[in-house]
N, C-alpha and C positions, 0 to 999 in steps of 0.2 A: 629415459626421458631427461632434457634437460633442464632443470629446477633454475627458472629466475627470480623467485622469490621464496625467501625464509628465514620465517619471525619465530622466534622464539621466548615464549613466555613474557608475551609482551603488556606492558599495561602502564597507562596513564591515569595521571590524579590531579584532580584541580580541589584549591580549598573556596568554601565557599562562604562568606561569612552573612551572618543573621544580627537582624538590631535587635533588641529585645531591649524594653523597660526595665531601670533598675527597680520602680516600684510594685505594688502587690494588687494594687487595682488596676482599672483607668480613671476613677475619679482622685485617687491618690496624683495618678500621673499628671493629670490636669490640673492640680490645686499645687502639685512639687515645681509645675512647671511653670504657672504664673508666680511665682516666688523667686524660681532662681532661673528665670529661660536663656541667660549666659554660660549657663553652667555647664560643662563639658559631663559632670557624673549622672545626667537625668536620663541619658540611653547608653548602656554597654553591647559591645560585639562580643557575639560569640564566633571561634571559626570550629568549619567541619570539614572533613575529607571527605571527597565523593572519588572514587573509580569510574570512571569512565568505562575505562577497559581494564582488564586484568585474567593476567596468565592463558592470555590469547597464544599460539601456534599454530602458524599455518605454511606448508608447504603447497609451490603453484611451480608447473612445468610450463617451458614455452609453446604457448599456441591456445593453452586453457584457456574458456571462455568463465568465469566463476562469479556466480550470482550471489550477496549477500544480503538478507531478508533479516526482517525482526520490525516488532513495532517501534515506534516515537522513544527516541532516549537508550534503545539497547546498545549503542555506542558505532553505528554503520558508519556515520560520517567522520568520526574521530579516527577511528581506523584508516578509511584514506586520506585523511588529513598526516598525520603516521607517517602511513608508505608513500607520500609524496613531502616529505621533511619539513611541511607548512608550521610543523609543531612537533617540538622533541620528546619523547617516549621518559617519562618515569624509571620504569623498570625495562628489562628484556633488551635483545637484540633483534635490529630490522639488516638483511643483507637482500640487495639487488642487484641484479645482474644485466643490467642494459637501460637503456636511454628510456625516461618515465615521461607520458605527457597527463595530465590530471582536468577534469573540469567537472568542480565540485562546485561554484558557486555561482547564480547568474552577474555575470560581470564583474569575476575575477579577473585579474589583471588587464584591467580596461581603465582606463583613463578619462571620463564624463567628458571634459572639458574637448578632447581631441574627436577629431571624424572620426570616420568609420577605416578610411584609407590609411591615416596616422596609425590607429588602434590594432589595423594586422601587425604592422612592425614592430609594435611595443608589444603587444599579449605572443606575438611569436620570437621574441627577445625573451621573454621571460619566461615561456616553455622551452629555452636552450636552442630556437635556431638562428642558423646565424643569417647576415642581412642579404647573402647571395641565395641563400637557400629558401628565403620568406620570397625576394624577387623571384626566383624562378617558377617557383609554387602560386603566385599572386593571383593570377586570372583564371584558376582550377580553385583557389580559397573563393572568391568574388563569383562564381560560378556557381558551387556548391550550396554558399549563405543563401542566394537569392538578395542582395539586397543592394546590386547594382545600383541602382537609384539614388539609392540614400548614403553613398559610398565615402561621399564627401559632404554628409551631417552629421555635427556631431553627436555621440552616441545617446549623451542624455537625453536626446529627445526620440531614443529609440523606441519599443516597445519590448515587456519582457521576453519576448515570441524572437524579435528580431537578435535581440541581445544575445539568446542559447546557439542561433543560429549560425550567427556568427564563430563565438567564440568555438563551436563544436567543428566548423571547416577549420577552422584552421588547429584544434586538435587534433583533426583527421589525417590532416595533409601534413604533419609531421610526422618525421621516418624514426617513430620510436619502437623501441618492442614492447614494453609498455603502457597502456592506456587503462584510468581510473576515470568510471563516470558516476557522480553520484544522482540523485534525482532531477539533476536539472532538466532532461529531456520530458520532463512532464508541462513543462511549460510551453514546448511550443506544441504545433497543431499537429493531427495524426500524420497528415501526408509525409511532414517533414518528422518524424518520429519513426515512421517505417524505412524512410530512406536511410535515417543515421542505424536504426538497427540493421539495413543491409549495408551498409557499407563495414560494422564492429564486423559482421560476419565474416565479410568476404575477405578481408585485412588477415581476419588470425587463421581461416583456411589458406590463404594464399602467400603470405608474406607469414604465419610461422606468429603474427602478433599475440600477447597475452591481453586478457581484458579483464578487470574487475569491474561491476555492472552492480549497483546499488538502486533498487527499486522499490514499490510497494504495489506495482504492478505485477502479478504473478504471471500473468500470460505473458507479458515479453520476457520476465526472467526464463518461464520452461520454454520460449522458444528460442534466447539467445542461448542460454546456460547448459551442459551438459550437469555442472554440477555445481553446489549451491552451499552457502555457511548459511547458519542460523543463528543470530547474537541474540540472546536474553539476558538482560543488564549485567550488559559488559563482559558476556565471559562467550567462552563459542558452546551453542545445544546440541548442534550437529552441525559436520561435513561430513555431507555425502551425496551421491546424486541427487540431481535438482526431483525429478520425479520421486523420492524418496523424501526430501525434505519439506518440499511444500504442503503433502499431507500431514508430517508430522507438525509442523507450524501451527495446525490450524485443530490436530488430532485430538487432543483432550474430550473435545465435544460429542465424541461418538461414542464414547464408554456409558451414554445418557441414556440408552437405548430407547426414544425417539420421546423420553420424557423428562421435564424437570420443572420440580415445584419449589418453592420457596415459601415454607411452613411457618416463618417469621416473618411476620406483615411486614414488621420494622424493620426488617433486614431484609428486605426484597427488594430488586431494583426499578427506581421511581424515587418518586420526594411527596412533599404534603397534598399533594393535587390526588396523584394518584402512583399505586404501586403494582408492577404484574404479578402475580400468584405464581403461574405456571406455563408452560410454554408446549405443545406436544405436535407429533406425527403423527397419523391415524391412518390405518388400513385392514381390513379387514374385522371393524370393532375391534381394534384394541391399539396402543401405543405401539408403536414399532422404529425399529430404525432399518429395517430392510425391505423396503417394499416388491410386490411382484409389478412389473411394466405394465400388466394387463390388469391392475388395481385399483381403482382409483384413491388420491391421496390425501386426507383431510387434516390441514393446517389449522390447529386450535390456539387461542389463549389467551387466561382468564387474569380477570384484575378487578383492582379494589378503589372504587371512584372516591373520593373525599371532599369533590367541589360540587356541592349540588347547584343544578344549572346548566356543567360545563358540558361543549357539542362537541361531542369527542367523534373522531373517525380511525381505521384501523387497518394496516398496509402490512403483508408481507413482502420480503424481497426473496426473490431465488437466486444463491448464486449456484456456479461450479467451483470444482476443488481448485481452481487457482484464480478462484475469484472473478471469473468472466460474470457477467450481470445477464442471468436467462431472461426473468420477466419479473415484475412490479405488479402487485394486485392491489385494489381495497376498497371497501364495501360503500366507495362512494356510490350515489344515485344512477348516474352515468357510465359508472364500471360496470357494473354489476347485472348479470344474467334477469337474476330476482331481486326486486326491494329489497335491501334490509330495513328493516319498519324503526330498528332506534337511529339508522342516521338523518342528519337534519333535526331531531329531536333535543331538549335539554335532557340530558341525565341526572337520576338523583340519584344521591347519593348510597352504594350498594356494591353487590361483587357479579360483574358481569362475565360473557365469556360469548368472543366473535370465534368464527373460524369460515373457513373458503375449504370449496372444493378444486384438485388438480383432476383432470379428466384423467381414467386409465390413455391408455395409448395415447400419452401424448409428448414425455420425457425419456430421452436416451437414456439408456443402462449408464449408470456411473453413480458418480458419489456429487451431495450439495449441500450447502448451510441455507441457514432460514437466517434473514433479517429480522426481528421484528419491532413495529414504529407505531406508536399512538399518537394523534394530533389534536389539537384542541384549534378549532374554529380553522380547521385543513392545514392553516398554515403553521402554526404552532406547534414544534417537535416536545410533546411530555415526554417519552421518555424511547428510547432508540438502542434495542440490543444487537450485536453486531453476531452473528458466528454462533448463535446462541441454541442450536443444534444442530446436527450432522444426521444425513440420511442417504442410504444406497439404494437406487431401484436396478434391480436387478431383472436379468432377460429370462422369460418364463417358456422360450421357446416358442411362441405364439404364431410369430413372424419367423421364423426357420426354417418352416418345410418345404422351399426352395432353396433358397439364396441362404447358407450358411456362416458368410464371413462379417464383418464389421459395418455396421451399420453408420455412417458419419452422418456428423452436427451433433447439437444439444441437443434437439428434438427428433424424435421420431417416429410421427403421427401415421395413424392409418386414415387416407383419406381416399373422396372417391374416384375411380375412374373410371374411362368407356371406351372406348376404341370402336370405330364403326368403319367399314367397310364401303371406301365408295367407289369401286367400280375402277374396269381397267382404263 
């Protein structure tokens, strides 16, 4: 294969500096400071290193489509910040082998003050094309944007929808073999979000293009990505296939097997209102993290109220393993099958414990995390666990004794049907 990119031990450092009082209180600081408030000694700086990144290496072949995943802060942006030279590397080497186009930040190399027509020739000057190359390409970029109309307004008064769209045609429509896209495709709308993900496609099938694809979207990463980094502060967890990495991402939670309690009140997650206990999967009387499909599956969990009065209400979320969003439940009046008799009620003060039922036969075989969200008076988020277990329902055979192959969607209910006969 041919290797257009390879970093080496690479890593970046910024310092970061902190004021701190030189005095021992704050009523010390208050009283040093109406005395001497000229005085340059009443706050000193402290400075820190932070790493950004460090002792990152990664080797990428022409054509790779490579998704890179991690939460807030593990360093995804810095990185194609890096391999597009916006910002020079501390340590390590970065070598690249062909023409790079980047579009890391909404209205990066755009100009406010200029139109939209002005703003191709400036942001495709400053991705390296030249002014015969931005003219020939002009009316396939203006085509692409969708934003014909407004072609000659200028940008400021764009929207940030218009702004991605822009700048992403004409990403597009330059002949690089590299393209870095960071999160900015979350800002415009789905349509035009499926379009740029079919076009990154078709480019690095067709034309041989590399793509680095920065998301927090898991379902476009496993559908652009064959394969996937994973940065946890600043350093890489893994590369390796994207179907291998995105479960590890998220993997921790399933060694819980379908229970976790928090036996220190005071260290349980919540604040002074209220704090959860425990959080579980239920099937067959007892906690589990593997359920049968033909089972039904009982989402519990228990907490510790501290506001007496407050109208609490109680929501799980289903997702799947790359974070697709199945269904939303909770035991509002209006959601709910049966009353629950404490909503709409004040709560006193005490340790309660909601839970909902999943009908058997009603989720596909695979793997899912549990949200869970406590609200005070509906709208009011108390306290919001994200990923806070893992659970696999597993095919019990039920639905088999025909049709033996792969059953598609998240769902996959037994429902009714009839077929009647009417005559030739």
């Amino acid at each position: 294969m041919n290797e257009v990119i390879n970093v080496e031990n690479l890593g970046k450092k910024y310092i970061i500096s902190h004021q701190g009082s030189a005095n021992d209180t704050f009523r010390e600081m208050l009283t040093e400071n109406a005395k001497k408030i000229f005085k340059s000694r009443l706050f000193r700086s402290t400075k820190e290193e932070f790493w950004a990144l460090r002792n990152v290496s990664i080797q990428v072949n022409q054509g790779e489509r490579i998704g890179i995943i991690g939460r807030n802060g593990a360093g995804k942006s810095t990185l194609l910040k890096l391999l597009s030279r916006i910002t020079e590397p501390t340590e390590g080497r970065i070598r690249i082998k062909g023409r790079v186009a980047s579009l890391l930040e909404v209205g990066t190399g755009f100009h406010a003050e200029l139109t939209g027509r002005e703003n191709i020739y400036l942001n495709g000057a400053v991705l390296g094309m030249s002014r015969s190359e931005i003219k020939r390409k002009f009316d396939d970029i203006v085509e692409f944007s969708g934003v014909e109309e407004f072609l000659d307004t200028p940008v400021k008064r764009y929207s940030s929808g218009m702004y991605v769209r822009l700048a992403f045609a004409i990403a597009a429509h330059l002949e690089s073999e590299i393209l870095l896209v960071d999160e900015v495709l979350a800002v415009g709308d789905a349509q035009f979000q499926k379009k740029c993900l079919g076009t990154m496609e078709s480019t690095s099938k067709n034309k041989g293009k590399t793509i680095l694809f920065v998301s927090h979207n898991m379902g476009m990463i496993s559908h652009m990505c064959e394969k996937s980094i994973l940065l946890e502060n600043g350093k890489i967890a893994m590369f390796d296939s994207t179907n291998d990495v995105i479960p590890y991402y998220y993997g921790p939670k399933d060694e819980r097997n379908g229970e976790i309690i928090w036996n220190n009140v005071e260290k349980a997650p919540g604040d002074s209102n209220l704090r959860i206990l425990a959080v579980r999967v239920i099937s067959m009387d007892k906690p589990t993290s593997d359920v049968l499909i033909d089972e039904d599956i009982i989402l519990e969990v228990e907490y510790y109220n501290f506001k007496n009065g407050a109208f609490l209400s109680t929501s799980f979320h289903l997702l799947t393993i790359l974070g697709i969003e199945v269904l939303a439940t909770a035991n509002l009046k209006s959601a709910t099958l049966e009353y629950d008799g404490w909503f709409g009620k004040p709560y006193p003060i005490g340790r309660y414990k909601s839970r909902c039922t999943i009908p058997r036969n009603l989720l596909n075989e695979g793997s899912y995390y549990i949200n869970v969200v406590i609200l005070n008076n509906i709208t009011e988020v108390v306290v919001k666990l994200d990923n806070v277990i893992k659970f696999s329902v597993l095919d019990s055979g039920n639905m088999r004794e025909e049709y033996k192959g792969k059953w598609i969607g998240i769902i996959r209910p037994k429902l009714f049907w009839e077929t009647k006969f009417l005559g030739k």
